[in-house]
C-alpha positions in Angstrom: -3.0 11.7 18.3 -0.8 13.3 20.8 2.1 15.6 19.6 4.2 12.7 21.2 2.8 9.8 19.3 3.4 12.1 15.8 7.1 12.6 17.1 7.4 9.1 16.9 6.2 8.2 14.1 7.8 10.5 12.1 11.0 9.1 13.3 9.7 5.8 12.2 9.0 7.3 8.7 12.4 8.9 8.4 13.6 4.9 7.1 10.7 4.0 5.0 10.6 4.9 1.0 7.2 6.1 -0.3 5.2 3.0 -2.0 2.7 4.9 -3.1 2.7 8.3 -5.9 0.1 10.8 -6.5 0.1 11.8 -10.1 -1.4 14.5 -12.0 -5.2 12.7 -11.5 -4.9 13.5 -8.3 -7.3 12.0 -5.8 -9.4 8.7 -7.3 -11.2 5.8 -6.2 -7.9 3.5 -7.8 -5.7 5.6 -5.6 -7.7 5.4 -1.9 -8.1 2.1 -3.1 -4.6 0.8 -3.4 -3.8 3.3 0.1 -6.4 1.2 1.5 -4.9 -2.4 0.1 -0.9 -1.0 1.9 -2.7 -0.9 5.4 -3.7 -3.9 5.3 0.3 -5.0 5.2 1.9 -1.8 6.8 0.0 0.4 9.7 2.9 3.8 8.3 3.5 4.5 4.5 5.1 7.3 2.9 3.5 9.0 -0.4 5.0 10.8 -2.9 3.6 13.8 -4.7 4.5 13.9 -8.2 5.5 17.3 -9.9 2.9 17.1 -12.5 0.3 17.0 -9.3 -1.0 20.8 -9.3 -2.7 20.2 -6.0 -2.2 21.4 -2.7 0.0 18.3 -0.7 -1.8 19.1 2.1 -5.1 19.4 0.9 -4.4 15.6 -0.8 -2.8 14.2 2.7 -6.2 15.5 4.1 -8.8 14.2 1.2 -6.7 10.9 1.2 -6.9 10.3 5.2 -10.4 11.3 4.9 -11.2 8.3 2.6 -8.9 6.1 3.8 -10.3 6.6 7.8 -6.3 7.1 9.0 -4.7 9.6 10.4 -2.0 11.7 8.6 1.2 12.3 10.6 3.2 14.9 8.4 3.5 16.3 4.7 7.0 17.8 3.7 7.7 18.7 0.6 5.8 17.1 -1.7 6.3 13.5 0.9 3.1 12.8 2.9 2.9 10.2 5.7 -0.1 8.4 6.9 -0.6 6.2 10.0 -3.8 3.9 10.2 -3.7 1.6 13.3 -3.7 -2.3 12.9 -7.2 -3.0 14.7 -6.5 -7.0 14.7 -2.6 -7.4 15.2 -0.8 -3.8 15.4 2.4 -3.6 14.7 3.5 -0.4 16.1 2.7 0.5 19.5 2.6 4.3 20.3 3.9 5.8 23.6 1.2 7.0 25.8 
């Protein structure tokens, strides 16, 4: 992903609300799994890292995209944004 592409998404994920939070488990097979389940809706969702979470943000942004096979675009705070592309129908086309 160019730095270009990023820059757009994360204007893209400035409007969305997280649907997903990251709890003091961590990273599970539920969690990847219901990840998994809001790309198959959305190709950009916002997560949020809950304060009872000891882990690294990061290091869960990274573990989670790993699983999950998409790409993660940034992780603020304790807010992590992943982008997996729409192989069928996508809904968000990048600039080149």
């Amino acid at each position: 992903m160019t730095s270009k592409q990023r820059s757009y998404l994360k204007g893209l994920a400035m409007n969305i609300d997280p649907i997903v939070q990251v709890g003091k488990g961590g990273v599970t097979p539920e969690l990847c799994a219901g990840v998994e389940e809001c790309f198959h809706t959305r190709e950009l969702i916002k997560l949020n890292v809950l304060k009872n979470c000891l882990d690294d943000p990061k290091a869960l942004a990274q573990t989670i995209a790993e699983h999950t096979r998409s790409q993660v675009v940034q992780v603020i705070g304790r807010k992590i944004v992943l982008y997996k592309q729409d192989r069928d129908n996508p809904k968000i086309v990048l600039p080149r």
